[in-house]
N, C-alpha and C positions, 0 to 999 in steps of 0.2 A: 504494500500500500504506500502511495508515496501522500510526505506529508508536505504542508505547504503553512507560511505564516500566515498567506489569505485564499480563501478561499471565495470567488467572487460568481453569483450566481447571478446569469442575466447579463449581455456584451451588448446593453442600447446605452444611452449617453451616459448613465448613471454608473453603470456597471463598468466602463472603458473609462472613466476616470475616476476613478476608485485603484483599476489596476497599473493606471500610470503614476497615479501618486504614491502609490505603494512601492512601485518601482525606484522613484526617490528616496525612499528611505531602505534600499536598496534588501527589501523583501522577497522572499520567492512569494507568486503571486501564480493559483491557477482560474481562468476566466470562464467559465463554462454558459455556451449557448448552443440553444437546440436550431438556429437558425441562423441569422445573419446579423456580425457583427454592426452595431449600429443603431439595432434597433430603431421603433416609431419615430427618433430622433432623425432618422437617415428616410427609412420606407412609410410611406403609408401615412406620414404625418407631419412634422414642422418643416423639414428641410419640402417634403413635396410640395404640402399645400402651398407654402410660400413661393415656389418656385411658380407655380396656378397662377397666382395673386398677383409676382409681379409679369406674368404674359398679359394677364389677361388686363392690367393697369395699361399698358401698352398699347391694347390693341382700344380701349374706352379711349384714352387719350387720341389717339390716331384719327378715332372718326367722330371725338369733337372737334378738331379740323379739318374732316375733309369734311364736315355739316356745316362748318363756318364757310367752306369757298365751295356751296352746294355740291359736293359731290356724293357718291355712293359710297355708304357704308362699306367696311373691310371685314370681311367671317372669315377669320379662318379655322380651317378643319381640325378634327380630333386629332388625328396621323401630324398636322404639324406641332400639335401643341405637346402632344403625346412625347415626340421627339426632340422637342426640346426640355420636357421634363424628363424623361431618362437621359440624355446629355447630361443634367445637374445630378442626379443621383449617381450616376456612373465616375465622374468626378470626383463625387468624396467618397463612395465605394474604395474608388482606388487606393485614394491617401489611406482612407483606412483597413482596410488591405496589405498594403504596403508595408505599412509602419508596423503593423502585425507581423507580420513576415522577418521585418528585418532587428526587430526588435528580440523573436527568440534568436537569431542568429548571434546578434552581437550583444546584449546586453549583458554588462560585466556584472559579477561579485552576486548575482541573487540570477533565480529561477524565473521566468515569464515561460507559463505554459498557456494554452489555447486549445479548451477541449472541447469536440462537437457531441450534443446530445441531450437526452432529459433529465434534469435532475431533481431527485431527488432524497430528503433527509432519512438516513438509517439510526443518527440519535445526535446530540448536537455536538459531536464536533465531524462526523464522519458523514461524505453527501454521496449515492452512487450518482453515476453516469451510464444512460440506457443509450446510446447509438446502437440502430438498426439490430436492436436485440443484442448487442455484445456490450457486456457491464463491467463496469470497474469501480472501484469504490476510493476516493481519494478523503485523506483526512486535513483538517485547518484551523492552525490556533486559535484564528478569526475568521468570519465569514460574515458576508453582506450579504443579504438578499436583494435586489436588485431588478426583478423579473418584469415590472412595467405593468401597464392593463391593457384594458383592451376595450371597446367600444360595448356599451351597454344595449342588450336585447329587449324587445317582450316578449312573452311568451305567446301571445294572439298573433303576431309577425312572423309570418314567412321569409326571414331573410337567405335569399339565393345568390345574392353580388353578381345577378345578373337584369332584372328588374329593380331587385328593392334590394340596396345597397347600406352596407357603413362607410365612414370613413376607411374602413381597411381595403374595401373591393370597389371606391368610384371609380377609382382610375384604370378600372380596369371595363370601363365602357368602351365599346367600338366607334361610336362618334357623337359628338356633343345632341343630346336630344332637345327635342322640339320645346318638353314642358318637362318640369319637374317638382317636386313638392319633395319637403325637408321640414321632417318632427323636429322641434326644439329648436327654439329663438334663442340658444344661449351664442357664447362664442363662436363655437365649431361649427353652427347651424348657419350665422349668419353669415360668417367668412367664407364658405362656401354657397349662401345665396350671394354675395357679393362677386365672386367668383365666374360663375355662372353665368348673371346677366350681363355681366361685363362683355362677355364674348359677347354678345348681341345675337345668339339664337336660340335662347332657352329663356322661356316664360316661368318664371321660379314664382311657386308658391310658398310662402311658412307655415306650419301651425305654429301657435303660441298658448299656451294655457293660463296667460298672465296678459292684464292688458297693456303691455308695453312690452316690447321687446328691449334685450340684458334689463331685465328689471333691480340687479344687483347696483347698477350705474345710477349716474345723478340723471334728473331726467332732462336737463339742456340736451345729454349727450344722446339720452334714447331717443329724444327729437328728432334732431339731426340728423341721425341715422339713417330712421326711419322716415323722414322727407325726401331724404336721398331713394331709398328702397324706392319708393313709391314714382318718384321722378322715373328711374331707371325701367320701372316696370314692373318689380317685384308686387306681389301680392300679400300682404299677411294677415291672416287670419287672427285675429285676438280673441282673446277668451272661449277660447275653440276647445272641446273638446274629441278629440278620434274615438268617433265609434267604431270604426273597422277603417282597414286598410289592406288591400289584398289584389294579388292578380287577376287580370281580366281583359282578355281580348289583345293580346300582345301589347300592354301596358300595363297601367296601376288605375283601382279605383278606391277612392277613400271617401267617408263618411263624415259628417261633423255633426255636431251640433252648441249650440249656446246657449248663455242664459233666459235668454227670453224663447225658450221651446224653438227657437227655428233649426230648422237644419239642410243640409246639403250636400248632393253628391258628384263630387268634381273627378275629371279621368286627364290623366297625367300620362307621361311616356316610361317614366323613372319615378323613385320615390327613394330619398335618403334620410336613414335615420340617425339624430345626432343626438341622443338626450342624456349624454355623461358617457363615462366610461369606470370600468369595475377592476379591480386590482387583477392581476394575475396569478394565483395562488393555487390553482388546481393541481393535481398529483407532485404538490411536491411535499405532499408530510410533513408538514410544520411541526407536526403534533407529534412528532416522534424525535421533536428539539426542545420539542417544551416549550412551544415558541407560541405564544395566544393572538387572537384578531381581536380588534375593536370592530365598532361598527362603519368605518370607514378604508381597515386597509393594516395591516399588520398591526400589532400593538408595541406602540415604544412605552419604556420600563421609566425612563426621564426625559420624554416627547423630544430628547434631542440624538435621534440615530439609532438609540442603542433599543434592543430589545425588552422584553423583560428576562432573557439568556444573555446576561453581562456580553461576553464573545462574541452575540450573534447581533448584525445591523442590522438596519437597513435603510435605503436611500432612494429618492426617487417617486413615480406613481404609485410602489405596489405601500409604500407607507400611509397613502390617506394625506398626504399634503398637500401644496399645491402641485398641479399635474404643468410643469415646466421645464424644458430641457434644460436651461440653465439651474433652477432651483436644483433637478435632479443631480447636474455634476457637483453645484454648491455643496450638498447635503455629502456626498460619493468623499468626498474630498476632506471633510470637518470628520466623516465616522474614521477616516485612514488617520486622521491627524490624531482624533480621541485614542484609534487603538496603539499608535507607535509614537506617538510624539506626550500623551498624557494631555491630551488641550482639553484646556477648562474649561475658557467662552464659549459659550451656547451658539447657535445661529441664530440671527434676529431676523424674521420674516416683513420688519414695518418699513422696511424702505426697499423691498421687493420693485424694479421695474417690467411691466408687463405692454404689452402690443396687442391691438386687437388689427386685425386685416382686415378693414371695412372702406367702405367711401364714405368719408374721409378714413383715414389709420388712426386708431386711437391710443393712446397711450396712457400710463397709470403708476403712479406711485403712491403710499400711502393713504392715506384716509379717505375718502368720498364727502361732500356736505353732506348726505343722509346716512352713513355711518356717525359722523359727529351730532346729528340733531339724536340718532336713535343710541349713542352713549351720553348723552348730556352734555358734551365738550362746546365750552363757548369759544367760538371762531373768528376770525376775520378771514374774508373772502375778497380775491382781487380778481378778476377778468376781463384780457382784451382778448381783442375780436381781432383775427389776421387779416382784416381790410384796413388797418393803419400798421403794418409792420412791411418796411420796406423789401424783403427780399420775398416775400407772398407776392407783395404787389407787381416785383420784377416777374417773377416767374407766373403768371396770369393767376395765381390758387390761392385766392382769399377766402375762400370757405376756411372755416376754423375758429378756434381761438384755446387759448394757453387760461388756466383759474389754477390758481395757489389758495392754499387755505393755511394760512396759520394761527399761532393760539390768539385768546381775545385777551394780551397781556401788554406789557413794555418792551418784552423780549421776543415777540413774534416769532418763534421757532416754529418753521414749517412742519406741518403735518401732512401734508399733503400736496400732491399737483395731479391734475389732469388736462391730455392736449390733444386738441380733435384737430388733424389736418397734417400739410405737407409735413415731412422730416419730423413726425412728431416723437419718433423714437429718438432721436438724436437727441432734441429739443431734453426730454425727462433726466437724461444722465447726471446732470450735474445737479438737479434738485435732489435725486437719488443719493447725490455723495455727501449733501450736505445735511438730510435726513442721518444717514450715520453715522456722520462726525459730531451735529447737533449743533453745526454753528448758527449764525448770523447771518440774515436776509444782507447785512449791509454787505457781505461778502460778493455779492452777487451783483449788488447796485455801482460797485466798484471799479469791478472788473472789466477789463477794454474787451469787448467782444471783437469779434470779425465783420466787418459789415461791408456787405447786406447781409445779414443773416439770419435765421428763423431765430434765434436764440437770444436777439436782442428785444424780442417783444417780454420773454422772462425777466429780461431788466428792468423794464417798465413797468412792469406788474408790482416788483420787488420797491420802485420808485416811487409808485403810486401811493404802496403801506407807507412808506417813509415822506411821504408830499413834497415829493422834490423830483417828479416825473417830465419830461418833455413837454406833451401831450395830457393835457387839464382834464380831466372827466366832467368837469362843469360843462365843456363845450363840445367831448363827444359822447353826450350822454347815451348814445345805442351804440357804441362802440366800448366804450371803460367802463366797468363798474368797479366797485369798493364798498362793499358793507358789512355789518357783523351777522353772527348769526346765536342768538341765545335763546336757549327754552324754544328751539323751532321758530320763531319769530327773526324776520330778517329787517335790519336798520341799516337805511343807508349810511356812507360813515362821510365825514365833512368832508365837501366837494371845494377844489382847489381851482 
């Protein structure tokens, strides 16, 4: 039996850096995957849909110009789009690939092994490994569970990945369809109704079981969103609930109904179902580690990595955390630190930055204004609008706008930013660092930006709390605001 200092279950982004970090501290480290290194991380989910998202941004932008000097719309086919999404996967296949390969080759003073197969636990320190019915059983001082989830069923649902689709089997359509409908207005639902229309030949419907779509969001943002959906063509259904949903007639038909007794039955080409995803934990015997589940996703023993089996992680989806490639190597990387380095610091999840792929791209750090009205936190709220921030204005994209929320004190430490529009990912970074560090707005109001740049409208935000802004909110009252927010009640705050 050969033994290893880590044993690391699951090679998607969670589990491959986990085995690189361990590598650093120049550990034998074995990786075990029943599939392909990379994981949802690489196939069937961030690296793809993004890949979608920025084709299909392309081809929306393309024939808002060729509409502006009348011309015809551009479609292009499934086979091009297809091929340029395996182009981007095959790319980081490689490197990672690659680096696998040459990693067991040369890497000095510790062990990097790379086993194909299923695994699972014989008691907690011993895990076998079932390829193609031939077992081996490797043992691990430490071990991470890592295994990721997988897209959530119903049970009334026929899912074939050929009609009615997850996230795991769209992309494996033959060509963009006429019409399609998508359970679940959360993230995953909407980024790919966004997706979708974009191409400009799929009539995308939603259900929503909530009268607003990301009901989790503030609602300027579900707004927006959803003006856009609707501009675009999308359909969404609110407070809908699925009586059935099932094949029919070489398509999909489903059923609704709402609260006022009406109901309806609409036929679609496809139908995708998006309504969460479920940890991964089947056949692997936890229970034969002593290893327990919550009601979300493995059980941690002190919510930071660790089990309740001191030895045994875990990191990533199949923990019930946030389900984020980045969160998952964050976490991959803090359990290798706790096991060989002794690290104290917990992982702080409140200045988490997150993206949503919609029209506009959202972005998020920290608190929302309706997290702070439904904790009681008294705020101050700043918001411009990207129709006075000069590098929008350059590049024609003034849809948008940047809101900071920080405390309703002297010291105004930010609690929060959310940014609807161009470059909004870039835009959140530095509100994200200064969440961590726990400085100073004036840090911000300070600083020489680059200009033109989106990032200079966050300076003005920061300018405005401080009333020393360029731009007066007295004279662009629908473009600046500035108010507090206490006991749910919103006061605008003295206008300069």
């Amino acid at each position: 039996m050969q033994k290893y200092d880590l044993v690391v279950i699951g090679g998607g982004p969670a589990g491959y850096a986990a085995a690189m970090r361990a590598i650093d501290f120049r550990k034998s480290v074995c990786i075990i995957e029943k599939g392909r290194i990379g994981g949802a991380g690489l196939y069937n989910g961030a690296l793809s849909s993004k890949t979608l998202w920025e084709h299909s941004q392309k081809v929306r932008n393309t024939n808002e110009n060729l509409s502006a000097f009348g011309h015809a719309p551009y479609i292009p086919t499934w086979k091009e789009i297809k091929s340029n999404l395996d182009e981007a996967i095959f790319e980081r296949k490689f490197q990672y690939s690659c680096h696998v390969k040459l990693l067991q080759n040369e890497t000095e003073n510790c062990r990097f092994d790379r086993e194909r197969g299923y695994a699972s636990f014989v008691n907690e320190h011993e895990v076998e490994i079932d390829h193609d019915g031939e077992k081996k059983v490797v043992y691990g001082d430490h071990i991470l569970i890592s295994t990721g989830s997988s897209p959530r069923k119903l049970p009334n649902i026929d899912v074939d990945e050929e009609f009615i689709f997850t996230s795991d089997g769209i992309e494996s359509i033959k060509e963009l369809p006429k019409s399609m409908v998508i359970i679940g207005a959360g993230v995953i639902g909407c980024e790919y109704a966004t997706i979708f229309s974009n191409f400009g030949n799929t009539k995308v419907h939603i259900i929503d079981r909530q009268d607003r779509i990301l009901p989790f969001e503030d609602e300027d943002i579900s707004r927006l969103v959803s003006r856009n959906f609707e501009d675009n063509g999308i359909v969404v259904h609110s407070e809908a609930n699925l009586e059935r949903l099932e094949k029919k007639d070489g398509g999909v038909e489903y059923e609704l109904s709402y609260p006022d007794g009406k109901k309806e039955v609409i036929q679609v080409d496809v139908a995708l179902l998006s309504i969460g995803r479920v940890p991964n934990i089947k056949g692997l015997n936890i229970e034969n580690a002593g290893v327990s589940m919550s009601k979300r996703g493995v059980h941690l023993g002190d919510n930071d990595t660790v089990t309740n089996i001191p030895h045994i992680y875990t990191a990533g989806d199949v923990s019930g955390h946030i389900c984020l490639v980045n969160m998952g190597e964050i976490e991959a990387r803090h359990a290798v630190e706790k096991m060989f380095e002794n690290k104290k610091d917990k992982i702080v999840y409140d200045n988490v930055c997150t993206i949503m792929f919609l029209q506009p791209e959202v972005a998020a750090v920290g608190l929302n204004e309706q997290q702070c009205v439904d904790q009681n936190i008294p705020v101050k709220v700043v918001k411009i609008d990207y129709s006075v921030i000069a590098r929008a204005i350059a590049m024609r994209k003034t849809q948008g706008f940047f809101k900071i929320i920080v405390t309703n004190d002297d010291e105004m430490r930010i609690l929060g930013m959310r940014a609807v529009g161009e470059h909004a990912s870039s835009a959140i970074q530095a509100v994200g660092l200064l969440i961590k560090l726990n400085m100073s707005i004036e840090v911000l109001s300070e600083l020489v930006h680059p200009h033109p740049s989106i990032v200079e409208g966050i300076q003005e935000c920061v300018r405005m709390l401080l009333k020393k802004a360029v731009f007066k909110s007295s004279v662009f009252k629908d473009k600046l605001a500035c108010y507090s927010l206490v006991d749910g009640v919103k006061t605008p705050l003295e206008r300069l």
